[in-house]
N, C-alpha and C positions, 0 to 999 in steps of 0.2 A: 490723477496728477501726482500724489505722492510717491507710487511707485515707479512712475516716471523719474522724479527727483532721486528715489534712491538711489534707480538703476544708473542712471548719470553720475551720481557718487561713489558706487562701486565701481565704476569703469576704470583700468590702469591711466596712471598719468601717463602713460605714453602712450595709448592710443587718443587721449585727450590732446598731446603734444600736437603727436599723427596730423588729426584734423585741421589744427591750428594752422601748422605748416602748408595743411593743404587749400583751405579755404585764404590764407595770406596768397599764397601762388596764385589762385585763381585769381581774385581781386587784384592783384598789381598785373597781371597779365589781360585781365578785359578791360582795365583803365587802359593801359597800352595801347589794345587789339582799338577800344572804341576813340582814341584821340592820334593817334601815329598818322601823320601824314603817309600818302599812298608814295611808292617808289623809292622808301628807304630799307626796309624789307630787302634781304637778298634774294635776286629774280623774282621779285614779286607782281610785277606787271606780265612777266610772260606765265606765269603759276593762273594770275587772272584770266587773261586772255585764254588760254587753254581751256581752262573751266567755261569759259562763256562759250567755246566752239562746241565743248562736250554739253553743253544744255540745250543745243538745239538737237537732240537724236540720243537714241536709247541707247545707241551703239557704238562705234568709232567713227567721228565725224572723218570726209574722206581730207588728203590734204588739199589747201585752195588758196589764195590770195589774201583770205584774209588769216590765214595761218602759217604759211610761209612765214612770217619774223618766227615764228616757237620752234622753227625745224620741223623735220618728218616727224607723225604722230603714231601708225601703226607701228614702227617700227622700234618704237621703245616704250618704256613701261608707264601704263596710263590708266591704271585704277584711283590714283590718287585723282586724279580729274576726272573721272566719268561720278566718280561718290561727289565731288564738288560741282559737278552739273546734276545731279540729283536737287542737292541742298537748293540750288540757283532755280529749278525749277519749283522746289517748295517754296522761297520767297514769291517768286512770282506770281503764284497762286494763292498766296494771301495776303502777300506786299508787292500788288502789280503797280502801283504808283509812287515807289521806290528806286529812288538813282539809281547809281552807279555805286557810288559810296557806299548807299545802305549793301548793296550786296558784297562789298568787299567785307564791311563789316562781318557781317553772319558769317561769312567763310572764314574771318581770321578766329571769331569764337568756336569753331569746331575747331580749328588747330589749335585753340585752349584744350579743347577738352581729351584730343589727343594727347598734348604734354602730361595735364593732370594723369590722364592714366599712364603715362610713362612714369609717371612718378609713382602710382600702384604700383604696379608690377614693379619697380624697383624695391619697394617697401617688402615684395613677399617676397623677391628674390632674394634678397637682406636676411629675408626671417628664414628661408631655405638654408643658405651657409652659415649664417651667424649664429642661429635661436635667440640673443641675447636683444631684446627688445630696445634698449637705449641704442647699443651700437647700430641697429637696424634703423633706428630714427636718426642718426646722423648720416646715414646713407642719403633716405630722402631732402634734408636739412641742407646737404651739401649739393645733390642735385638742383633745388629748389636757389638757391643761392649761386647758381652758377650765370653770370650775367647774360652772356652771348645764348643759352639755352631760354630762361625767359623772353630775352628779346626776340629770339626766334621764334618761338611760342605763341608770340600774339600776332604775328604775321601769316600771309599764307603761305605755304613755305610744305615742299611734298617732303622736305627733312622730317618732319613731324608726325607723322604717321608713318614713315620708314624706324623712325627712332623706338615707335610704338611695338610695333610690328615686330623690331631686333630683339627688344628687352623681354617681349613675352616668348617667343622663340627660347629665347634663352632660360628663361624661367621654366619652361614645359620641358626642356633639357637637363638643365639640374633637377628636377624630380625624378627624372628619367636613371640619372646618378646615384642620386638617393635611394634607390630602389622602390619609388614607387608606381606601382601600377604601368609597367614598363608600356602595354599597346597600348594604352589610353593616354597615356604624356606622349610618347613615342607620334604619333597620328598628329595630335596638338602644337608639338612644336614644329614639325615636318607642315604642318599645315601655315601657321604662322613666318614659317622661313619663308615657304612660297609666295605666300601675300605679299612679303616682306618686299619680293623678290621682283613683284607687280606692279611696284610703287618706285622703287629706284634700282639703277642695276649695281651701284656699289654696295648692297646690301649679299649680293652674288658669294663677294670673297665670304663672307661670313657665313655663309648656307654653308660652304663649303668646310669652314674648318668646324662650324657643329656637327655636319654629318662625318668628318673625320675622326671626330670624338664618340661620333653614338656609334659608329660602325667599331673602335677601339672597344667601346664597352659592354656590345653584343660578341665581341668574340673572347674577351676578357670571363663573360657571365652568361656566357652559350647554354650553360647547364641547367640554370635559374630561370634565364629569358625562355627558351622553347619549353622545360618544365611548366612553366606558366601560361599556356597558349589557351587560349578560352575566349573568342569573339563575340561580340555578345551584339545585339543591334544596334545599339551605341555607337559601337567601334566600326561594324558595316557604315552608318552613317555618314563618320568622319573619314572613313577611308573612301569613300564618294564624294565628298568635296573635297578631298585631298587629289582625285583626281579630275576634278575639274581644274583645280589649280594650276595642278601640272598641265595640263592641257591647256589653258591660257598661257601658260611658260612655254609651252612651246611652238606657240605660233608664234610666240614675238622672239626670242631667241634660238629655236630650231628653224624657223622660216628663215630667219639674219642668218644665221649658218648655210642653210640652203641655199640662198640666193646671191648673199655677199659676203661669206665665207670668213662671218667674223660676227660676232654675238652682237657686237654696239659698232654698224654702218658708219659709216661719212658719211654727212649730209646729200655731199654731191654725187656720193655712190645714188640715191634718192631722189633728188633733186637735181633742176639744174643749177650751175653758179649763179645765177643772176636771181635768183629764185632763194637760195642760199643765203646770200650776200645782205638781202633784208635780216637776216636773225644778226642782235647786235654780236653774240660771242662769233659765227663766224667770221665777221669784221676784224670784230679786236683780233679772231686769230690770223687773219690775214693781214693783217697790220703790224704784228711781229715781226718786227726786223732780224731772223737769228743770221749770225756769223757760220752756220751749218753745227752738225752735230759736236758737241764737243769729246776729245776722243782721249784714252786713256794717256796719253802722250802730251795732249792740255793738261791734263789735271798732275802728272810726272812732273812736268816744266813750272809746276805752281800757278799756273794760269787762272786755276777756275779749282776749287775745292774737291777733295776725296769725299766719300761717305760722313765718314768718323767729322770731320772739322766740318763736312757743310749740315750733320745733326746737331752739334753743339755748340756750336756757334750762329746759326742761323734758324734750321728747322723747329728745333724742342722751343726755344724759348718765343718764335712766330706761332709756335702754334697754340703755346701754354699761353700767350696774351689776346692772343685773337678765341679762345676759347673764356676765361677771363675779364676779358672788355668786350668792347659790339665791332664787328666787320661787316657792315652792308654796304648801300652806297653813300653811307653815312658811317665815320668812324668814329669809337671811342675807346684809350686805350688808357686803363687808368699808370699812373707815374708806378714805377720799381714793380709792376705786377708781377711782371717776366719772372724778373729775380726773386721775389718773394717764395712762388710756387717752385722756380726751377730747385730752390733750399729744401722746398718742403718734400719734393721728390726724390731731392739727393736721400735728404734723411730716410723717407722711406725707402728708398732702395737697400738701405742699410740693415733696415730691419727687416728686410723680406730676405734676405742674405741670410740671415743671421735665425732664421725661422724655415728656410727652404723648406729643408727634407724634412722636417713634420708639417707639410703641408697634407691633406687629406686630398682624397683620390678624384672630389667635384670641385674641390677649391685649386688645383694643379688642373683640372682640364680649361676651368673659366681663366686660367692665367697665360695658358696657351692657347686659349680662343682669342684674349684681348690681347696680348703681346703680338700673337700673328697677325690679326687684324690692322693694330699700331704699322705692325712692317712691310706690310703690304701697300699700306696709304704709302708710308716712306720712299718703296721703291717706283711708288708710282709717281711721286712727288721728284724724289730724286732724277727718273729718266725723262720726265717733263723737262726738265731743268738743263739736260745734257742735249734733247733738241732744242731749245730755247734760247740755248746760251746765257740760263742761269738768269733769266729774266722774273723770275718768282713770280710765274702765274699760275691760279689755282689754290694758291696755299689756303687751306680755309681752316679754323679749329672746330667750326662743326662738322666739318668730315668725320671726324673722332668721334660723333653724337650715336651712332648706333651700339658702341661696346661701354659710353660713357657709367653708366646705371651698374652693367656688370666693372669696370674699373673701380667707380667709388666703390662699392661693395669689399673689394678687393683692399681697395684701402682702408677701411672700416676692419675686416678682418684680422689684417697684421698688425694695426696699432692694438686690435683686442690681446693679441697672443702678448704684449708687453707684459715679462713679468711682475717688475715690481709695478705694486698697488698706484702708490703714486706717479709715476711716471705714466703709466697706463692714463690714471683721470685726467694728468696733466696732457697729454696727446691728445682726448678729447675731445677736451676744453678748448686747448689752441686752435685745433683745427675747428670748429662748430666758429670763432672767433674768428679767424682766417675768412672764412667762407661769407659770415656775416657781414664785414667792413669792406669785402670785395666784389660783393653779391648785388640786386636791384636797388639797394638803398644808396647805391652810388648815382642813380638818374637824381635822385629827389636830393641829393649832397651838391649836385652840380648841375641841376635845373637851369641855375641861371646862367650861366657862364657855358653851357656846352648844348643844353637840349630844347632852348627855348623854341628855338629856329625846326625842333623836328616836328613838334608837335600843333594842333587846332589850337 
């Protein structure tokens, strides 16, 4: 016992912080996962339902009537529901007199503990660019305090182990950077892109601009990397589940290519319409009134917004509040959020201006990993909008959740590079304070008046 108490006293206060942060996360997220009425959760009944079809069969259940509302199943990425028909058949077999409830339950506490480890790996990826222990604890601090990321957290929600999946990708990448152990990270994060990649397909754009950076820095350090060639069984190992992975990539997006000449199918390419028409989003999108494409000669005439005025005026600050406060089918957006962050982003953009070019060679690649990523959503968001007729559908700020970890990171970084002392701790500070008045303490601030009605 003593040298237990000492070893606990010698421990840094901020791996003591660490746990605090981690185990408060955990806690406000399984109070959530275990009292959260069903159906506020973004698609959380069709996330259900999926997992239930995947618990009867070890394999890809075929599609049927009673699957029809989720849309086609082979056809897109469905590892996150075949591990949620795993878990469903472990209740069953030891909580077979267990509702419906009890099993939503236990699925939203694995999507706990997927966040929890997004918050890891954010932690080591922190400690990867930063070294500098507190700034690396406001990393987590800031994630951890992000409201729309907890709420999603205790739901079931395939966000969440995509989000998991992206951060460690990314982490096995910057080692990769760092110069360590180029095949052994190299395999690791190649292998986690691909899971990544199993679980949702907008995780795709992002395989794509890591693999544009690690093929950048194999030809960059051609000399170093093949000087180092030495496979060991290890690396045989994971280069064998690395192609298995690919091999499940490419039945569900090589076959989509083969057959309907396009990675992410229609529905109705699959299905029939009537068959279709049961899943609510193809409704709502059939139910979209647009006026036709809107074309560059609308937006000339002032009709309908450019890029430039429909991100700043519309997109940045919908997505910084919907990231910020809860979007499901339940909203909460707390008062001046917008404006608060949209300040806080001004300013940093200021300082990363003002730090550019001594930016280092893994902190400039994770900044054109997340910026690209950011622009990719945009213009996907944008051309939505141009068929739609600027209808704002889709806009979600957890779209943003799989580069979020490396983002904060990023902002953790340049506020570190603050020369003066003071200014430095005063950034901080404001920001750890930011994060905390804006973070989950806002359910239990406005319990009464906003979330009574969400909860048992």
């Amino acid at each position: 016992m003593p040298s237990i108490i000492l070893r606990i006293k010698n421990t840094p206060l901020t791996v003591k912080l660490l746990l605090v942060i981690l185990a408060e996360f955990t806690v406000v997220s399984i109070l959530i996962a275990a009292n959260l009425k069903p159906g506020i959760i973004p698609d959380e009944k069709a996330h259900f339902g999926l997992s239930e079809a995947f618990a009867t069969t070890w394999g890809i259940p075929a599609d049927s009537p009673s699957t029809y509302a989720y849309g086609p199943i082979s056809e897109h990425p469905y590892f996150y529901y075949w591990i949620n028909g795993r878990v469903l058949n472990l209740v069953g077999r030891f909580f077979s007199t267990y509702g419906e409830l009890a099993k939503l339950i236990a699925l939203r506490f694995v999507n706990v503990i997927y966040s929890l480890l997004t918050l890891i790996f954010s932690y080591l990826l922190a400690r990867e660019i930063l070294k500098d222990r507190w700034w690396s604890l406001l990393v987590v601090f800031m994630l951890a305090n992000t409201l729309m990321f907890t709420f999603l957290s205790s739901g079931v929600s395939y966000d969440n182990l995509a989000n998991l999946c992206s951060i460690v990708s990314i982490f096995f990448l910057v080692k990769v950077l760092n110069h360590k152990d180029f095949y052994l990270n190299s395999l690791l994060w190649l292998i986690f892109a691909c899971l990544g990649t199993l679980v949702k397909f907008t995780t795709v754009p992002l395989a794509v601009l890591e693999f544009g950076i690690w093929v950048f820095y194999i030809l960059k350090n051609h000399k170093e990397v093949f000087a180092s060639l030495a496979l060991t069984y290890r690396h045989l190992i994971l280069l064998i589940v690395l192609l298995v992975f690919i091999g499940f990539d490419e039945s569900i997006y090589g076959m989509n290519l083969l057959m309907y000449h396009t990675i992410t199918p229609q529905c109705t390419q699959i299905l029939t319409s009537d068959q279709c028409n049961l899943n609510p989003v193809e409704r709502r999108n059939a139910q979209i009134q647009s006026p036709g494409r809107v074309t560059a000669s609308d937006i000339l005439k002032g009709s309908y917004p450019d890029p430039v005025e429909y991100a700043l005026t519309f997109w940045i600050p919908t997505m910084i509040s919907r990231i910020h406060g809860i979007l499901g089918h339940q909203s909460f957006i707390p008062a001046l959020v917008a404006s608060i962050y949209m300040l806080f982003y001004l300013a940093l953009a200021f300082v990363i201006a003002g730090n550019f070019w001594k930016t280092p060679f893994e902190v400039g690649s994770m900044l054109v990993v997340t910026i690209g990523y950011i622009s990719i959503l945009f213009v996907f968001n944008y051309n939505t909008e141009l068929i739609n007729g600027f209808q704002h559908v889709a806009i979600q700020g957890r779209y943003i959740f799989p580069i979020i970890g490396t983002g904060y990171t990023l902002v953790a970084f340049y506020l570190s590079r603050l020369r003066n002392r003071i200014v430095r701790n005063s950034a901080f500070w404001a920001t750890a304070t930011l994060f905390l008045i804006t973070g989950p303490v806002l359910i239990l601030t406005n319990y009464a008046t906003v979330f009574t009605s969400w909860f048992f």
